[in-house]
C-alpha positions as CSV (number, residue, x, y, z in Angstrom):
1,X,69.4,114.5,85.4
2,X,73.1,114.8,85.6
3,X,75.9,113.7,83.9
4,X,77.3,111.5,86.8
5,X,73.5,110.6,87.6
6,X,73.2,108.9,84.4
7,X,76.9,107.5,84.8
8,X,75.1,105.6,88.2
9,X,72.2,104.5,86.7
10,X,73.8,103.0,83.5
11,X,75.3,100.1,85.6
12,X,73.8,97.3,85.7
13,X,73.8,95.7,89.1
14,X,72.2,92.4,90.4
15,X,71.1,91.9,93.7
16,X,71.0,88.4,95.5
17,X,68.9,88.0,98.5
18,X,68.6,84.2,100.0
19,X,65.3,83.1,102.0
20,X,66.2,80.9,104.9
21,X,63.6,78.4,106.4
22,X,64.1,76.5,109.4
23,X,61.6,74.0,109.0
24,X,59.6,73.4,112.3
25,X,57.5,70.4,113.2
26,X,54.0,72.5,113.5
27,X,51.2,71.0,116.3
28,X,48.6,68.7,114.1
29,X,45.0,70.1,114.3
30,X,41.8,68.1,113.9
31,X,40.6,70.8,111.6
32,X,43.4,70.2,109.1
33,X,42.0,73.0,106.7
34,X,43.8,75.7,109.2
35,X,47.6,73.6,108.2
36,X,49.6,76.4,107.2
37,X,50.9,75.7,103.1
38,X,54.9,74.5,103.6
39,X,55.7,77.1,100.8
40,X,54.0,80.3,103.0
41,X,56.3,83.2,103.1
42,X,58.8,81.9,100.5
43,X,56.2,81.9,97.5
44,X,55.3,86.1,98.8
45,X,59.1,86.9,98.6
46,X,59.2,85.2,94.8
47,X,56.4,87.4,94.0
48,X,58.1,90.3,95.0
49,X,60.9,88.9,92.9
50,X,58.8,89.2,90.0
51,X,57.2,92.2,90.9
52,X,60.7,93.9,91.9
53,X,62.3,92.7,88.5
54,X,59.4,94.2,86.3
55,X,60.4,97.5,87.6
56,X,64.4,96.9,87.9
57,X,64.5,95.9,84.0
58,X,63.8,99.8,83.5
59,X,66.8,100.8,86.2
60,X,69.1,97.6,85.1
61,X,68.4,96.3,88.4
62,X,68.3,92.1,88.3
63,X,66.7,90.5,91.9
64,X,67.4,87.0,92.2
65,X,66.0,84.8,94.9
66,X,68.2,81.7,96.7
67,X,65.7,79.1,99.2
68,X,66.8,77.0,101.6
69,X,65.6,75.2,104.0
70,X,66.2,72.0,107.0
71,X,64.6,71.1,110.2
72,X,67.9,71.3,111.9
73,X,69.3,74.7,113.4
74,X,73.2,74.0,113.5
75,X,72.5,73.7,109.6
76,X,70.2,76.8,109.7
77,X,73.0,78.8,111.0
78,X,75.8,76.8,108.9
79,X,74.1,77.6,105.7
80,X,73.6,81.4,106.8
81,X,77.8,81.6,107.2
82,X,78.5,79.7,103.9
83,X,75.9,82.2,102.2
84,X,78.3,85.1,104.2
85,X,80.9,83.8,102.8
86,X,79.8,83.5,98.7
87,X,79.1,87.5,99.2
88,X,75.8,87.3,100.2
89,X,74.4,89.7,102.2
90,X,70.7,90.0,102.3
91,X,68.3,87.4,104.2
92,X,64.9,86.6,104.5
93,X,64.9,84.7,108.2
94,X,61.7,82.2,108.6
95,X,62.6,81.1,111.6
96,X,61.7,81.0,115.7
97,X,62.9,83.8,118.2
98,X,65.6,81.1,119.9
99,X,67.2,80.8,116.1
100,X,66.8,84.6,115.3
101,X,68.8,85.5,118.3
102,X,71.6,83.2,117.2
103,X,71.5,84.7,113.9
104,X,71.5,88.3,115.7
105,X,74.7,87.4,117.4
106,X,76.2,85.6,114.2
107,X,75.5,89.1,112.1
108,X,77.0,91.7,114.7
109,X,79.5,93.9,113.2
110,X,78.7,92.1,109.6
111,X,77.2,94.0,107.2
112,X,74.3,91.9,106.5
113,X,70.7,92.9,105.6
114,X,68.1,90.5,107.7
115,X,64.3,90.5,107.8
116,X,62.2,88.1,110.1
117,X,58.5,87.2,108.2
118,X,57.5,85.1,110.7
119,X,57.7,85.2,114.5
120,X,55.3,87.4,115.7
121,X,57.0,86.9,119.9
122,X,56.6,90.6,122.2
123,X,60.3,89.7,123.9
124,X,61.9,90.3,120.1
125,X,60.5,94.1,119.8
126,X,60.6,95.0,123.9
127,X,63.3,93.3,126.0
128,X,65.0,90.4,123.7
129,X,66.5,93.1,121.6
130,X,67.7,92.1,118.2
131,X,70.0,95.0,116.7
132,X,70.8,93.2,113.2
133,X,66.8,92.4,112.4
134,X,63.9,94.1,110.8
135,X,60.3,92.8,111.5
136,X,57.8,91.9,108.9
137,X,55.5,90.0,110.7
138,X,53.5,92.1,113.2
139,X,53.8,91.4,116.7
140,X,51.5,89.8,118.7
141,X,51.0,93.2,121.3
142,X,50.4,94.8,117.7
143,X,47.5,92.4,116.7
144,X,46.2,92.5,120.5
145,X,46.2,96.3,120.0
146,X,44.4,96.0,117.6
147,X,41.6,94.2,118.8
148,X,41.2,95.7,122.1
149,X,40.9,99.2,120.1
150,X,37.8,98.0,118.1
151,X,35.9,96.3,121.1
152,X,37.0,100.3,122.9
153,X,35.3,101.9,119.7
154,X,32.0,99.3,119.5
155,X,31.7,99.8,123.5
156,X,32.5,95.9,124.3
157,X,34.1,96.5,127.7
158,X,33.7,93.1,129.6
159,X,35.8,90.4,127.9
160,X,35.8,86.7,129.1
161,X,39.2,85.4,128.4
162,X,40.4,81.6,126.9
163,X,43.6,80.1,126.0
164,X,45.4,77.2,125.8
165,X,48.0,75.6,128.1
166,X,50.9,75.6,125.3
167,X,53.3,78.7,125.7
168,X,52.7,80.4,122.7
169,X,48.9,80.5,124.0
170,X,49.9,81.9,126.8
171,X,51.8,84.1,125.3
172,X,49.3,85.8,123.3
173,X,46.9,85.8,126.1
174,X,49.7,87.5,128.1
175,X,49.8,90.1,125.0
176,X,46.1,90.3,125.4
177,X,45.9,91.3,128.7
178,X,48.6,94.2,128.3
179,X,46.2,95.5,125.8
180,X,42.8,95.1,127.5
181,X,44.8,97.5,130.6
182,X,46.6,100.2,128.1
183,X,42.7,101.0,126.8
184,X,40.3,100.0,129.7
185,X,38.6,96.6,129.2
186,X,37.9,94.3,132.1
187,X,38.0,91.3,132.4
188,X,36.0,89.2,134.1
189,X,37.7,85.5,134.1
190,X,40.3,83.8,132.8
191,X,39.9,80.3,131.5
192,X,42.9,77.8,130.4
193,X,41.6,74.9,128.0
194,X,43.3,71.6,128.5
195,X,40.8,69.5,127.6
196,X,42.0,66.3,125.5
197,X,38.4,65.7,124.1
198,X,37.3,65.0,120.1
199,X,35.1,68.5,119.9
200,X,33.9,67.4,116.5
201,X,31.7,65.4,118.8
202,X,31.2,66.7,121.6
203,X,31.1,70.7,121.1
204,X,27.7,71.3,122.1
205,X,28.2,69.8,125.8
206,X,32.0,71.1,126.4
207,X,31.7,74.3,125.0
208,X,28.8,76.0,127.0
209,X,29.3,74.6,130.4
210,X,33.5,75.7,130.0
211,X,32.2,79.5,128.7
212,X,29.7,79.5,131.6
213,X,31.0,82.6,134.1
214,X,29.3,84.5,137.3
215,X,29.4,87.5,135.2
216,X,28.0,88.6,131.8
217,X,30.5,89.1,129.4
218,X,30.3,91.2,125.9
219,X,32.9,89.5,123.7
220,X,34.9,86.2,123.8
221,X,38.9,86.7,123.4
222,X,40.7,83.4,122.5
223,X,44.7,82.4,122.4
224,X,44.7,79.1,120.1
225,X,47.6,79.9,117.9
226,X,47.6,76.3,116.4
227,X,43.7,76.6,116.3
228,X,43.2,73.2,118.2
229,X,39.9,74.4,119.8
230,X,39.5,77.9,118.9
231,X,37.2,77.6,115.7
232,X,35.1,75.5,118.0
233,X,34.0,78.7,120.0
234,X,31.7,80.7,117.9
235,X,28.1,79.9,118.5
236,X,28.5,77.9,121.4
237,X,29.8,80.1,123.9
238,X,26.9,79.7,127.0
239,X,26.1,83.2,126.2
240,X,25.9,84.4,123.0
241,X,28.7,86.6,122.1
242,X,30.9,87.4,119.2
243,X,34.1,85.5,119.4
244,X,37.6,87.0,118.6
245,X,41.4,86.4,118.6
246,X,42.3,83.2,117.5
247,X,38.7,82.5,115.7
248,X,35.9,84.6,114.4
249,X,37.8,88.1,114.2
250,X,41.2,88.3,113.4
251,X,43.5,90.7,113.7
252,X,46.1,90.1,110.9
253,X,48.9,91.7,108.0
254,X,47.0,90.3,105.3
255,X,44.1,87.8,104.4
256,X,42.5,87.1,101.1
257,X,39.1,89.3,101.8
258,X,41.8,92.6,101.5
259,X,40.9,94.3,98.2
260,X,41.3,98.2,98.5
261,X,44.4,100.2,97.4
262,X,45.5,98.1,94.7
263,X,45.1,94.9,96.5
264,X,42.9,92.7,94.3
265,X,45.5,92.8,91.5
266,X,48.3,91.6,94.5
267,X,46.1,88.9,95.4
268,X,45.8,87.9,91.5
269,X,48.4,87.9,91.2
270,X,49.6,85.7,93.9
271,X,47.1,83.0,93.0
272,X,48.1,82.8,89.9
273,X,51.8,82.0,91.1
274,X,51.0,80.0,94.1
275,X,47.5,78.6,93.2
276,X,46.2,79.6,96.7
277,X,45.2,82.7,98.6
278,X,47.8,84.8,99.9
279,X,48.4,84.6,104.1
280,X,49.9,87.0,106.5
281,X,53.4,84.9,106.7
282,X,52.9,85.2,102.6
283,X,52.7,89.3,102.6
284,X,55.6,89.2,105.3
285,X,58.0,88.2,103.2
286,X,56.6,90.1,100.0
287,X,57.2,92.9,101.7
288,X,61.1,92.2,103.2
289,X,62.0,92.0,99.9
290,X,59.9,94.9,98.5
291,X,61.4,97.4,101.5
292,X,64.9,95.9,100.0
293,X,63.7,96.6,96.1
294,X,62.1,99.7,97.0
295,X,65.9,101.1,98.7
296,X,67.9,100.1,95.6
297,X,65.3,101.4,93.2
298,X,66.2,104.8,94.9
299,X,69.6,104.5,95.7
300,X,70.7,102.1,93.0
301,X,73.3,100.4,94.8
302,X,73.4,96.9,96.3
303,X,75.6,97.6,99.3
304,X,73.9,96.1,102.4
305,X,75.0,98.7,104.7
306,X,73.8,101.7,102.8
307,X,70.7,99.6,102.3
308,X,69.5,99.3,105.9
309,X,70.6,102.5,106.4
310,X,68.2,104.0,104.6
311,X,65.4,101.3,104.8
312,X,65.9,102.2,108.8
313,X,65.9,106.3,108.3
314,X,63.0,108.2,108.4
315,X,63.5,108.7,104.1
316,X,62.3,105.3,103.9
317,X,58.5,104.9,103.2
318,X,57.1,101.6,101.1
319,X,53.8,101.8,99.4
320,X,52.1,98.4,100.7
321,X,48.5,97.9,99.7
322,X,47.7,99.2,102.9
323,X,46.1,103.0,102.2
324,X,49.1,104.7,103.2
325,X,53.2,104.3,103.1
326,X,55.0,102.2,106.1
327,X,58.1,102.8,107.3
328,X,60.6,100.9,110.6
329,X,60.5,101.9,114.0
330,X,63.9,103.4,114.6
331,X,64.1,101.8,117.7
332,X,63.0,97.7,117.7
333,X,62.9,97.8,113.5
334,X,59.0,96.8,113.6
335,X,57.3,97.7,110.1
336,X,54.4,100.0,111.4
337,X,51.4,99.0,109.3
338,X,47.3,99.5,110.0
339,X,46.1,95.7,110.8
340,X,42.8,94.1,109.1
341,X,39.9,93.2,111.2
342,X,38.5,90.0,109.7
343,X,36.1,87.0,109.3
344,X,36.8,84.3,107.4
345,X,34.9,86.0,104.3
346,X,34.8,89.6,105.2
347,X,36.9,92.6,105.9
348,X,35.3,94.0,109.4
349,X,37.1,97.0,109.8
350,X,40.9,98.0,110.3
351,X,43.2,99.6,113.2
352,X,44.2,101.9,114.5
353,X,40.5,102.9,115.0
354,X,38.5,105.9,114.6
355,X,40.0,108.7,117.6
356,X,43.3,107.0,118.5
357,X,45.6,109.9,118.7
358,X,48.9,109.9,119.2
359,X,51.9,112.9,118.8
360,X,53.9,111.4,115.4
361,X,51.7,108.7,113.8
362,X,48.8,107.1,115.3
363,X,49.7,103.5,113.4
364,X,52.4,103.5,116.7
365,X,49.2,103.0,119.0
366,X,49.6,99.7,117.7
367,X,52.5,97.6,119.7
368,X,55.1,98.6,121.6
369,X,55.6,102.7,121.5
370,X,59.3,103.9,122.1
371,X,58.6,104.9,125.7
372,X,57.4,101.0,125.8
373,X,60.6,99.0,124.8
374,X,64.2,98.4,126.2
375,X,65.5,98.6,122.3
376,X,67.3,101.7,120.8
């Protein structure tokens, strides 16, 4: 090492990096076991914290971690600018797309470091461009992706499709459909769910009779993002068919039945600080602030700008528990990442599949390709 590399390295420097929740009302659900934990996503970036600072003690690298959070956005937004103007600079967003695109416009020409762990919407990665913002969170044409390449691979070609009337279920069944074109599926109806009925009691006589259709159908694709009826699906379709989406296979980041490459000492690890299983919005945020550890670790220097420089250059590449190092698309700042297949209590298997080719990296067969999105 050289003389003015160990000059570099002998400074001590602190980075601060502030996770910002805007506090939404979420839908009730009568199976309140599915309630997301109020502390998701902030309790993965304080494990990264930990994680980052066992490292940085070696480098004389200190991580801190600021939380916020309100229910109101003008406060959001007013609490993002007063953190601008203490000299912060880096920002964990947990927040909806209408907020994030405020926060887009707030941050151009600043030089601000911004990550968003939790809204998973197509618009932010293909036509709602945000030019300030990486993404965490996959996106919901990346999870549908994912699906529709498994049922391709296990030959499940007719699909009979469900969702609710609220717009986020309408929005994944809109992702869905894209999907089930770009690899061949067919399907063969389309049902909407607006029933206002108690299925605890009554599954057995709504269920059948709504899944009946004039065609046979392999598989079962549900949008239920608030899982109001979803989990009500499995076994009681009229035929009987496997059920996936929203309930029974899940396409998600992260889930507790993930053990390979290291990740059965995460998840340890995570229970033992949260005193739960780790969820998708959890690893989200573990890894915002892991891609920001990971770029000071190499460059040691806290300066935001040459931060997402290099976090957005090809040079970047994190090691993520995932079999193989991510990096950011270059042109919407998605984290590319293979997706879990998943039950409840089992891994199923994991996407891209088997024979998806593609000419740079196949883990782009998964959402929206270059060729696919307005964003540069």
């Amino acid at each position: 090492m050289s003389i003015a590399s160990l000059t570099a390295t002998s400074q001590s420097i602190t980075i601060d990096i502030s996770y910002l929740n805007l506090d939404q009302q979420r839908p009730t659900n009568v199976l309140n076991i599915f309630n997301t934990p109020k502390n998701s996503g902030y309790m993965g970036a304080k494990l990264a914290i930990d994680d980052s600072n066992t490292t940085g003690k070696f480098l004389q690298q200190h991580f801190n971690l600021h939380y916020f959070t309100t229910p109101k956005s003008q406060e959001f937004l007013t609490y993002l600018d007063s953190e601008y103007q203490q000299g912060r600079r880096i920002f964990i967003l947990d927040a909806p797309l209408s907020d994030l695109v405020k926060v887009d416009f707030w941050a151009k020409n600043k030089p601000v470091l911004l990550f968003n762990v939790s809204e998973s919407a197509d618009e932010l990665r293909t036509t709602q461009c945000l030019a300030q913002v990486f993404h965490t969170i996959p996106s919901n044409a990346m999870k549908s992706d994912a699906l529709a390449q498994w049922l391709l691979y296990r030959r499940m070609n007719k699909v009979l499709l469900v969702h609710g009337s609220k717009p986020e279920d309408i929005a994944l069944a809109t992702s869905f459909k894209r999907s089930a074109k770009r690899f061949g599926l067919k399907l063969i109806d389309e049902k909407q769910w607006d029933f206002n009925t108690d299925l605890r009691r009554s599954t057995q006589q709504e269920i059948p009779l709504f899944t009946q259709t004039v065609q046979d159908y392999d598989v079962v694709y549900v949008a239920d993002k608030s899982k109001t009826f979803a989990e009500f699906l499995p076994f009681n379709t009229y035929l009987p068919r496997p059920v996936i989406g929203s309930a029974g296979l899940e396409a998600l980041a992260w889930h507790g039945v993930i053990e390979q490459w290291g990740a059965t000492q995460l998840q340890n690890r995570f229970n033992d600080l949260a005193d739960r299983a780790m969820n998708e919005m959890d690893f989200a945020a573990y890894i915002a602030v892991r891609s920001v550890a990971q770029s000071v670790h190499k460059l040691h220097s806290n300066d935001s700008s040459k931060l997402q420089d290099f976090i957005n250059s090809e040079k970047f590449e994190l090691a993520a528990y995932k079999g193989r190092k991510l990096g950011f698309r270059s042109w919407n700042r998605q984290l590319r990442m293979p997706l879990a297949l998943v039950h409840p209590h089992a891994l199923v298997s994991q996407s891209p599949q088997p024979g998806m080719l593609h000419p740079i990296t196949e883990l782009d067969t998964l959402g929206f390709d270059v060729q696919e999105s307005h964003c540069k």
